[in-house]
C-alpha positions in Angstrom: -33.6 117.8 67.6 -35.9 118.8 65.2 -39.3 117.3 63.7 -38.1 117.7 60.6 -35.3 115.4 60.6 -35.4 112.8 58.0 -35.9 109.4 59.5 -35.5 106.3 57.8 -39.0 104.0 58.6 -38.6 101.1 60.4 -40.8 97.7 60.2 -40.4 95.1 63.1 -41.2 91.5 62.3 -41.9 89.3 65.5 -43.5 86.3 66.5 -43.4 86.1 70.2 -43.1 88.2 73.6 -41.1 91.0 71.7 -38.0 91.6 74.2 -35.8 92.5 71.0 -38.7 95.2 69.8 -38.3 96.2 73.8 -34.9 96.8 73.7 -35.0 98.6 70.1 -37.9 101.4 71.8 -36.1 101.1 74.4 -33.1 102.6 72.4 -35.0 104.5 70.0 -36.3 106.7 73.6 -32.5 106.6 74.7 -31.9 108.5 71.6 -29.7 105.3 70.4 -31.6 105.2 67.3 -31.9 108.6 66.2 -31.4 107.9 62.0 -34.4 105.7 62.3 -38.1 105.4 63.6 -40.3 102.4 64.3 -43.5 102.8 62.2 -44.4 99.5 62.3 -44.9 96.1 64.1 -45.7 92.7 62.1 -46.9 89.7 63.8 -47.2 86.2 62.4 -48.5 84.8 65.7 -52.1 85.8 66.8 -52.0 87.6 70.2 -47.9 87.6 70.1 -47.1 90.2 73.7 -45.1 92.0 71.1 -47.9 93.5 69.6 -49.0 94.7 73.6 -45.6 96.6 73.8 -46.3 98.4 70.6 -49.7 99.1 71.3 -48.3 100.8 74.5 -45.7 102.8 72.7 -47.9 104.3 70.1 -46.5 102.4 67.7 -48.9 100.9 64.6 -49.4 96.7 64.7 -50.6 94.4 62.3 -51.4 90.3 62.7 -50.9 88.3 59.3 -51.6 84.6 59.4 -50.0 82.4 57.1 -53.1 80.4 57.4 -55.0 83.0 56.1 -53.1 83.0 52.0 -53.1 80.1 50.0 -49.1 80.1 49.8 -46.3 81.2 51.1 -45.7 84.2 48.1 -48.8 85.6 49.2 -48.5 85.9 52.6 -45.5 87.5 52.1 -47.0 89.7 49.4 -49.2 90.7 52.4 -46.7 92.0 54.4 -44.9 93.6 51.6 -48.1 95.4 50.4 -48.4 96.6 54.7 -44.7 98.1 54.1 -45.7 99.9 50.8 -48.8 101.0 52.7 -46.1 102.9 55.6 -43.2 103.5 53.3 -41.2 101.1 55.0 -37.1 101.5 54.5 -35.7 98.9 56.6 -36.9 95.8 58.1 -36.0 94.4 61.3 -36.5 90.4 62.6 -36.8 90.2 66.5 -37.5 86.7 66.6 -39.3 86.5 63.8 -40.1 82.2 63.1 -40.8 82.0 59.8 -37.7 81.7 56.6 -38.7 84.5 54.0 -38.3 83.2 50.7 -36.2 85.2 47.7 -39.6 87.0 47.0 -39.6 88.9 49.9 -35.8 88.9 50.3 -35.5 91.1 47.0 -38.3 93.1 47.7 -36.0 94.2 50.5 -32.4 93.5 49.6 -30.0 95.0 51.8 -32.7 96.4 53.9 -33.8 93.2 55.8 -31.7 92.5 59.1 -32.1 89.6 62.2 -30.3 89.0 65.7 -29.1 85.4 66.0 -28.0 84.5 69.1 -24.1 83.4 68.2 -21.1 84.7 66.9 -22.1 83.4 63.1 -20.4 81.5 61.9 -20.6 79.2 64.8 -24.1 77.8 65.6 -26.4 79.1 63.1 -28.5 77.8 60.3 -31.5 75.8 59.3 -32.8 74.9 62.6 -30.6 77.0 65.0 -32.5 79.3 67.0 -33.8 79.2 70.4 -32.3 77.7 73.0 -30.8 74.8 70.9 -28.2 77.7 70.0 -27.0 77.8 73.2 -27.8 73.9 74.2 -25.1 73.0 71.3 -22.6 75.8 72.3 -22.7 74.5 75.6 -22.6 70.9 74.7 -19.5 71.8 71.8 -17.6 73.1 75.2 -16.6 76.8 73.4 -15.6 79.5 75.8 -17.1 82.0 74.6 -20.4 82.6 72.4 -22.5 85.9 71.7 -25.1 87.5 69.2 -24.6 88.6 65.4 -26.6 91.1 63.4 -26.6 90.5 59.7 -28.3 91.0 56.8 -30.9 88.2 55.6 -29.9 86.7 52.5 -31.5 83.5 50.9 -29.1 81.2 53.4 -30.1 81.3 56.7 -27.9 83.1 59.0 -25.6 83.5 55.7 -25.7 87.1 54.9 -23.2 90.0 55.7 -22.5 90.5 59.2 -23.0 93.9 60.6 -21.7 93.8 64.1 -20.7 91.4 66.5 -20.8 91.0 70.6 -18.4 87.8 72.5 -20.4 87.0 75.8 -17.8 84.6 77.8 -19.3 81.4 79.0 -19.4 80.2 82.9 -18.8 77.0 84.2 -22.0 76.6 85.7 -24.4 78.0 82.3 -27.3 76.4 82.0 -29.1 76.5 78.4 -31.5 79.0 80.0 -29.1 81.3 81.6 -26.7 81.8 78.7 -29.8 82.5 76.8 -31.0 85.5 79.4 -27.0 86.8 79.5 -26.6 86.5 75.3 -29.6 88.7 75.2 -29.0 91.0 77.8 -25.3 91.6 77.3 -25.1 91.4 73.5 -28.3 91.4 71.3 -29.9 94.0 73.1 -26.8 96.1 72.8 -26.1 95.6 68.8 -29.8 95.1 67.8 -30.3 99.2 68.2 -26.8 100.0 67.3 -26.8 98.1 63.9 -30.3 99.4 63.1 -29.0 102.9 63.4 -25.9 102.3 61.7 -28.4 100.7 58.5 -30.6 103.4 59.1 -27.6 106.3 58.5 -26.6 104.1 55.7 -29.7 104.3 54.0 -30.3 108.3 54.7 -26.9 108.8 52.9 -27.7 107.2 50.0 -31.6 108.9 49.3 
């Protein structure tokens, strides 16, 4: 392949340990993700061990605090001025905890997607995310759940889906272990493979 294929830059929003991000350099090194790059990582959470696996991939980090703006507009407006700074084409949440508001939203329409960790529309929403996900698809007694990647729209969870995994349900899943299989099986399968299929989207139309 060569350098000067156009690449469509990639931002990473996370808040935590960063297993999505993994998976997504994982892929990106697997040549899953060949449309886009990851130029970017944005934590919300000081010291999140996302911003570790960037750091050990090369891969530019940044820490904005909510704390640190005097309302929710601006510390968006932060982040948005970082993605001006790196040209920054798509934008990915890997369990990212914070709603974005419509400001940021249209700053990115179309180019903002999240993982959730069920097949929308079952389980999703204000307040679904985490293991209560999978504590009320276990409790509800479904059969099977999954992950979803969509776009972010101003509902959570409500935008256009993009693609969609089934992970079957055992007898004997706990909250914990339908989490681990949910990630394993399905979001850190269609994570990378929506974000290239965005990424190829967006190349054809520049």
């Amino acid at each position: 392949m060569s350098s000067t294929k156009k690449q469509v830059n990639v931002a990473v929003l996370v808040s935590g340990g960063g297993t999505n991000l993994q998976a997504l350099i994982d892929a990106q090194k697997a040549g899953v993700i060949t449309d886009g790059k990851i130029v970017l990582v944005v934590s919300n959470k000081q010291g999140a061990y996302a911003l570790q696996r960037a750091q050990d991939n090369g891969i530019d980090c940044a820490t904005v605090l909510k704390k640190d703006y005097a309302s929710q507009v601006e510390f968006e407006q932060a982040i948005i001025n970082l993605f001006q700074d790196y040209s920054i084409d798509l934008v990915v949440l890997a369990g990212f905890l914070s709603i974005l508001s419509p400001h940021f939203i249209n700053a990115y329409s179309n180019r903002i997607i999240n993982v959730h960790p069920s097949l929308i529309p079952s389980f999703c929403g204000k307040g679904y995310y985490g293991l209560k996900v999978h504590e009320e698809a276990l409790k509800y007694g479904v059969k099977v759940t999954g992950a979803t990647v969509h776009f972010v729209n101003e509902i959570p969870d409500g935008g256009q889906i993009i693609l969609q995994k089934a992970v079957a349900i055992r007898p004997n899943d706990t909250p914990q272990s339908l989490q681990q299989r949910v990630m394993k099986l399905a979001e850190w399968k269609i994570l990378p493979q929506a974000v290239q299929k965005v990424s190829k989207q967006i190349l054809q139309q520049k």
